[in-house]
N, C-alpha and C positions, 0 to 999 in steps of 0.2 A: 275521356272527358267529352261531353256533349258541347255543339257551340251552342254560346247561350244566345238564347231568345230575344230579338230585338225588340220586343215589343214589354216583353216584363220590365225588363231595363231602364227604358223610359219611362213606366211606370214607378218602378223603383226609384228614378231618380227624381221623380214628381215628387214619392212622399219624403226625398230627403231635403226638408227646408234647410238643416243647417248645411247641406252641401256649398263649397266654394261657387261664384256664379261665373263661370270662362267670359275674359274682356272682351270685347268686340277686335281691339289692337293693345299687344299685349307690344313691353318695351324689352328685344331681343336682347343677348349678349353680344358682346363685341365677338367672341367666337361662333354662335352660333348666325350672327349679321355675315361676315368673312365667307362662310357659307351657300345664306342665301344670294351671294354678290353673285359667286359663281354663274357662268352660263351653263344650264343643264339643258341636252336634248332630248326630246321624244323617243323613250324604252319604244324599244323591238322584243315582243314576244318570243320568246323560245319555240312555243308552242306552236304557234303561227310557221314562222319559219320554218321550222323542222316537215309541216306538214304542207307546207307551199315546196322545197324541197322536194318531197315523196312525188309531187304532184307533176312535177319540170322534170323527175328523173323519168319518169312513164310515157310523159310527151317525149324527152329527147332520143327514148328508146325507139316507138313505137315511129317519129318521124324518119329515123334512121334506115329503119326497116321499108315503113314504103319507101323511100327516096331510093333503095339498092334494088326493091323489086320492080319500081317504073324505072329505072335506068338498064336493068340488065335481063329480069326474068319475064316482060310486059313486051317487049320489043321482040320477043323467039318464041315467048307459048301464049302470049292474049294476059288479060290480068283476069287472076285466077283468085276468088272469095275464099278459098282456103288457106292462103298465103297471110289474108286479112286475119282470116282467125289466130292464125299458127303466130303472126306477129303482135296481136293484143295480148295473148297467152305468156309468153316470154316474155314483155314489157311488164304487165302485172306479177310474175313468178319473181324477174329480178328486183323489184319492190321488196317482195315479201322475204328472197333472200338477203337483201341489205338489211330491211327489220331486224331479221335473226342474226347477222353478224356486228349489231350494234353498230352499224354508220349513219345512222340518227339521231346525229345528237352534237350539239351545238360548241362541246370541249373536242369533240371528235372532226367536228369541219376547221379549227382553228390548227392542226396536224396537219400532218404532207402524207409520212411513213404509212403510217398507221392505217388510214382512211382508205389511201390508194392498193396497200395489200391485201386490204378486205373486200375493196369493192372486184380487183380480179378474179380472187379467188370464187366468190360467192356469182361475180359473170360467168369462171369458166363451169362450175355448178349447176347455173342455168341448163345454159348447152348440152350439156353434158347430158340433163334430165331430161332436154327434147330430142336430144339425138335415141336417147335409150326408147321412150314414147314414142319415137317415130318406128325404132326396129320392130315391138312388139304388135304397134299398129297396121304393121307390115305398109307403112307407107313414106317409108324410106328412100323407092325409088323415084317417088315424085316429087321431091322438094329439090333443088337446085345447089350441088355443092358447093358450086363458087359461089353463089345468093351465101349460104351458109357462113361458109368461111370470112366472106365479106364484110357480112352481116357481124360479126364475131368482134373483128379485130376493127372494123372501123366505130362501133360501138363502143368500146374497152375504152377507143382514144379520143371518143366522142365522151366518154363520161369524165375520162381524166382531165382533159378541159374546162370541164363542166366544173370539177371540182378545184381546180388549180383558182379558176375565176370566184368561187363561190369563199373559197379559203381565205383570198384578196378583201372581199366584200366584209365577211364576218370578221377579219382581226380589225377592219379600220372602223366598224360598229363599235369596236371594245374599246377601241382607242377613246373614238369620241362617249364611254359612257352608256352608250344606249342597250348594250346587253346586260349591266348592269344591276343588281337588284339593291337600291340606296338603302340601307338600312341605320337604326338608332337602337340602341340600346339604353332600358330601364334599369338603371341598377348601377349606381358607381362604387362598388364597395368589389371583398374580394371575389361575390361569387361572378360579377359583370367582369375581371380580371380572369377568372377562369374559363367563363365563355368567350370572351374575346379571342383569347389564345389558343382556344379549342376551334374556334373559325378559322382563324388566320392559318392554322396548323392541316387545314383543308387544300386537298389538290385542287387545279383549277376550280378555283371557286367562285361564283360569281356573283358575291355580297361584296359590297363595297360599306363600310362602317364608317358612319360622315361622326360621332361621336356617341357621348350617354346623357340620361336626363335623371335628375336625382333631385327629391326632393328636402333629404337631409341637409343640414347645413353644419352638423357637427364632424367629431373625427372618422365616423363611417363613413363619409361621402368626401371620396378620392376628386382631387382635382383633373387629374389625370389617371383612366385607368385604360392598363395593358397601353399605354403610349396616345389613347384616344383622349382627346378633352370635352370636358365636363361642361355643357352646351347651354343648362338651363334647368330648370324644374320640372316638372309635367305639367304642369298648366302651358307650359311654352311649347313643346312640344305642336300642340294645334294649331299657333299661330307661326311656327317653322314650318311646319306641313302645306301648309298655306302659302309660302314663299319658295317652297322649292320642291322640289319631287321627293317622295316620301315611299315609297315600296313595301317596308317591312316594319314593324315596331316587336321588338323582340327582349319580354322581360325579362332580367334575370334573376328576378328573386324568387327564393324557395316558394313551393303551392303550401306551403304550413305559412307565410304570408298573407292569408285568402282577405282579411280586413281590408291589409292595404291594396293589394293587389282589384280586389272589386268597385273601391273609392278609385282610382287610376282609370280602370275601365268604362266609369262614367264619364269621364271626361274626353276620353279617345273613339268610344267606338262612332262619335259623328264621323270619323275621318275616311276613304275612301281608300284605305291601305289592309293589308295582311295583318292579324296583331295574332303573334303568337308567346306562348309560354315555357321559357327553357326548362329540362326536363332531367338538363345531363348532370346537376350535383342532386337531386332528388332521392333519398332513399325508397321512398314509397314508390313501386315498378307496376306498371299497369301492364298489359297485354301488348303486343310487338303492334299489331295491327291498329292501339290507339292513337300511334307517336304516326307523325309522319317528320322527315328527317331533312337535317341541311347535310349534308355529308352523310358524316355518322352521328352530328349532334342531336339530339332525338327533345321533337318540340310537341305542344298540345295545341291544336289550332283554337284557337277562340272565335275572333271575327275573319272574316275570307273577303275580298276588296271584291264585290258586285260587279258583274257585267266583264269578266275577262277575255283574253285569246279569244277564241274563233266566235266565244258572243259576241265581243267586241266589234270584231270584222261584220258578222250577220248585223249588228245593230247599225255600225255604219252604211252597209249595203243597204238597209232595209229605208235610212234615212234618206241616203241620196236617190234610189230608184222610185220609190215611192214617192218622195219630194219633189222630186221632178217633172214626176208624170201630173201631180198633182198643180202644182205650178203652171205648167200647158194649158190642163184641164180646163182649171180658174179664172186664166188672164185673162178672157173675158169680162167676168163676173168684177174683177180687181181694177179691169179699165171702167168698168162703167160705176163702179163705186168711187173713183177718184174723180173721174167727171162730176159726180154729184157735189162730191164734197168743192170742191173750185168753185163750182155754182153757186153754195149755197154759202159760203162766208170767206174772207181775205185769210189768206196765209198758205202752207206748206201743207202739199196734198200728205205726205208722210213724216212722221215724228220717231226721235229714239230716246227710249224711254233706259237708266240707270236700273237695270233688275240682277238676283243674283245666278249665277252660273254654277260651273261645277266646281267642286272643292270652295264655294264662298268666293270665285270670282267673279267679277264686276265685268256684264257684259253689256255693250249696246244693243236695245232689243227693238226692232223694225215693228211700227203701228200704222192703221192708217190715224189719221188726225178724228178726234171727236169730239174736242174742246175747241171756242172762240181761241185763236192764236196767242191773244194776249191773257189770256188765264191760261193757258197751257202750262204742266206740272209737273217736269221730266223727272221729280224725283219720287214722283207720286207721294210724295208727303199729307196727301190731302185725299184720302178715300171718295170716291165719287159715288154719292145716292142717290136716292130715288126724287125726282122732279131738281135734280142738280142744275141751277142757271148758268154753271159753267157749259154745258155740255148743248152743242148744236141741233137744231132739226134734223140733218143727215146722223150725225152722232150719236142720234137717240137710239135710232137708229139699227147702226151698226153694231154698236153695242149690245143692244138687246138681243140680235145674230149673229151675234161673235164674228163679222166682218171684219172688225176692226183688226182683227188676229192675222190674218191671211198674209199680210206682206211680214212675216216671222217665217214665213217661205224660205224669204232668201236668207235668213242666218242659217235656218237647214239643209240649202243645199249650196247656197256660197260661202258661207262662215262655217258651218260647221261645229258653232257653241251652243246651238238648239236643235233637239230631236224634235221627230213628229211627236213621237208618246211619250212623256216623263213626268215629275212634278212642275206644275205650274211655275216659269220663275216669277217671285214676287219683286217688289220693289227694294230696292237696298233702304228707303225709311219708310217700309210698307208696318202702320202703328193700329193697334186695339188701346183707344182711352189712350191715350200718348205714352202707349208703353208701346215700343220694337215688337216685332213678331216672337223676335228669340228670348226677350225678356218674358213671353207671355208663355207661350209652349219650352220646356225641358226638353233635350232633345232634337229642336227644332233642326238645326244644321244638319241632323243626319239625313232630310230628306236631298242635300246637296250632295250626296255620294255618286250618285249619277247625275249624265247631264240635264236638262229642265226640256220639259216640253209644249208642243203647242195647246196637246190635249191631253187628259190624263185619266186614271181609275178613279181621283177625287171628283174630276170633275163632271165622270157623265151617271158619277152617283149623288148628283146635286150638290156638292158641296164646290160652289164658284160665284163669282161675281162678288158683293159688299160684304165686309167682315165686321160685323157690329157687336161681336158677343165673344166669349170663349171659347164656346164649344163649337162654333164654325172653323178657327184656326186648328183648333185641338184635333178636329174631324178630318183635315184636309189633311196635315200631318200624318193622323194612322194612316188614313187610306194612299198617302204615299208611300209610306213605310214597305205599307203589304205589297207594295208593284214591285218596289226595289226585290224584298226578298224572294217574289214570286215570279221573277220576272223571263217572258222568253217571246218569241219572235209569235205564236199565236197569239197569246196574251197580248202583245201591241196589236192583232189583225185588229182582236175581238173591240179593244177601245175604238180604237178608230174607225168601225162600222157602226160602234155605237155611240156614235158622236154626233152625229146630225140627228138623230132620236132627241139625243140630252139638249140639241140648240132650238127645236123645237120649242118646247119645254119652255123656255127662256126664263126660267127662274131666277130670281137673286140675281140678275143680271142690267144694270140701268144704265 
């Protein structure tokens, strides 16, 4: 099964008027509140780790090796470029033999046994393959036995360390939750009773099942199923998501379902989680390669959660390096903008403005000031147009330069709730005709799946500044959509080189 198209979808759920409309604040169960009460901490990537691991076993190989050749073979024959090679070589080979003996991998560092007889064997492997490489090379008599031997076993107890401490690290992750994958289940009847138990029934597994959402109300829909309780409806669902960390949403009802099941999916894929489709009571069998698997439960992926693992990482590196440098750059330009505005009317050189964040969270967002103080509009409830008398001489200003942006600096690289490049965040009562943004676009929340940004693909394709129509919000929405789905570390260069172009410009901007 193909994942479906984010973009039909919203379409689709444009032309469905009679569709339910999701609450803004929807009223939780006492089960599924208990929940949200919880303190949940910030998931650790598997993926991340596993290859930050590869990366510290290479350094602690390779630092091991010099530290034996400048203490024993650098002080009797000079330091010799060969030695460099011959130690980057075995540092990258013991990599690739851990690879092949499966010590990669995150049920495998939470083990003693297992881990440590692989990582020997696959070390004395190594050795073994550079000792033989060395005979054929006929350059055998010039490496250093005792370097060798040294090299060997102080290594072995260099990684066993390595791992004893790493072992430490990753079960007190588990403890606290963050290795984790929090998952919900759709479906309280008996097929959500059979995937339940077909999970649970999983060797270390790292789904943790916080309950199920069911929108029946009759004898199908188990109060309790497989021992998990019965959380809420689907419409609830988004506003649990919201309150807590949310990983996986994992259907259980049959694909001969597809009514319900594609009504459901309108409602959820705003959300910034995994949603996949259980596969395993399914008589209809597709191809091994369509399912990808929790175990051995075999799911259809539908929606995939944007910007993961090592994105995630590149997307943060890219936010604070580049943030930063840009920040230096600026503050210049940021002091002499704040001198004017002090100049030029009483009040607060900087304002923070109520906008939304990621997953529909409520972030304070860093302006300069471009409104008279006392009409100042934190909730921006009041769109500002063109010859506005709220709006200063310096304000006019800056505004029309998008200055006024510029201290959104510091939530990107001191806060960390705004990227340089994302969807614009709007205001939490940001209204077209005194309808909400989300009343007016279908859909609209999905551009919250990632974090919000300074500058974006809407906006250096003109769609920014005053929203007086529909098709200005309706516009700014696709052309978020399409970043999200298309999104990678050129693509944010490309925006943000093409940024000072689009402020030029200064369109729609008062």
């Amino acid at each position: 099964m193909e994942p479906l198209d984010l973009r039909s979808m919203m379409d689709s759920a444009s032309a469905t008027a009679s569709a339910p409309r999701i609450e803004r604040r929807r009223r939780l169960t006492p089960a599924a509140l208990a929940i949200t009460n919880e303190k949940v901490r910030t998931a650790y990537s598997p993926v991340v780790i596993n290859g930050v691991v590869r990366v510290s076993d290479f350094a602690l190989i390779f630092v091991v090796g010099i530290a034996l050749n400048l203490a024993y073979v650098a002080p009797l024959d000079g330091f010799k470029w060969g030695y460099l090679w011959a130690i980057s070589a075995i540092a990258l080979v013991a990599v690739i033999s851990f690879q092949a003996a499966e010590i990669y991998d995150i049920q495998v560092f939470r083990g003693q046994l297992r881990q440590m007889t692989r990582m020997a064997s696959s070390w004395a492997f190594v050795f073994l393959l550079f000792i033989g490489a060395s005979f054929f090379a006929k350059a055998g008599g010039t490496v250093s036995r005792v370097w060798l031997s040294a090299f060997f076993f102080t290594g072995l107890a260099a990684l066993f360390v390595d791992r004893l401490v790493l072992r430490a690290l990753v079960r007190r992750w588990a403890r606290e939750g963050r290795l984790d994958r929090r998952t919900v289940i759709v479906g309280s009847d008996d097929n959500g009773e059979k995937l339940i138990k077909a999970l649970d029934a999983q060797d270390d597994s790292d789904l943790r099942i916080l309950g199920v959402f069911d929108d029946r109300n009759d004898a199908r829909a188990l109060d309790t199923c497989a021992g998990k309780p019965k959380l809420g409806k689907i419409d609830d669902i988004v506003e649990f998501a919201r309150r807590t960390r949310i990983d996986l949403v994992l259907f259980a009802l049959p694909i001969s379902a597809e009514g319900r099941i594609l009504g459901m999916l309108k409602k959820l894929w705003v959300l910034p989680v995994d949603i996949r489709l259980s596969a395993h009571t399914n008589k209809l069998r597709f191809r091994p390669r369509s399912y990808s698997y929790i175990g051995k439960v075999p799911t259809l992926d539908v929606f995939e959660q944007p910007i993961t693992d090592w994105d995630l990482v590149m997307k943060w590196l890219f936010d604070r390096v580049v943030g930063g440098i840009l920040l230096i750059l600026l503050s210049p330009v940021m002091a002499a903008v704040a001198l004017a505005i002090k100049l030029d009317s009483p009040g607060p050189v900087l304002f923070r403005q109520k906008r939304f964040g990621f997953n529909n969270e409520r972030i304070d967002v860093f302006k300069f000031r471009s409104l008279y103080h006392h009409q100042a509009d934190p909730l921006a409830s009041k769109v500002v147009t063109r010859n506005d008398p709220r709006v200063t001489r310096v304000g006019r200003f800056i505004r029309k330069t998008s200055l006024d942006e510029l201290p959104q600096l510091f939530n990107v690289v001191f806060k960390g709730n705004l990227s340089i490049v994302g969807p614009r965040p709007h205001a939490v009562q940001g209204k077209l005709q005194a309808r909400l943004f989300d009343e007016t676009v279908d859909g609209y929340f999905a551009r919250h799946r990632v974090k919000p940004g300074i500058t974006g693909w809407a906006q250096i394709n003109g769609w920014r500044g005053e929203i007086d129509n529909e098709e200005k919000i309706q516009k700014r929405v696709e052309f978020d959509l399409y970043y999200i789905e298309n999104w990678s570390v050129l693509f944010d260069l490309y925006i943000l080189f093409k940024t000072p172009l689009a402020l030029i410009k200064g369109e729609n901007a008062y």
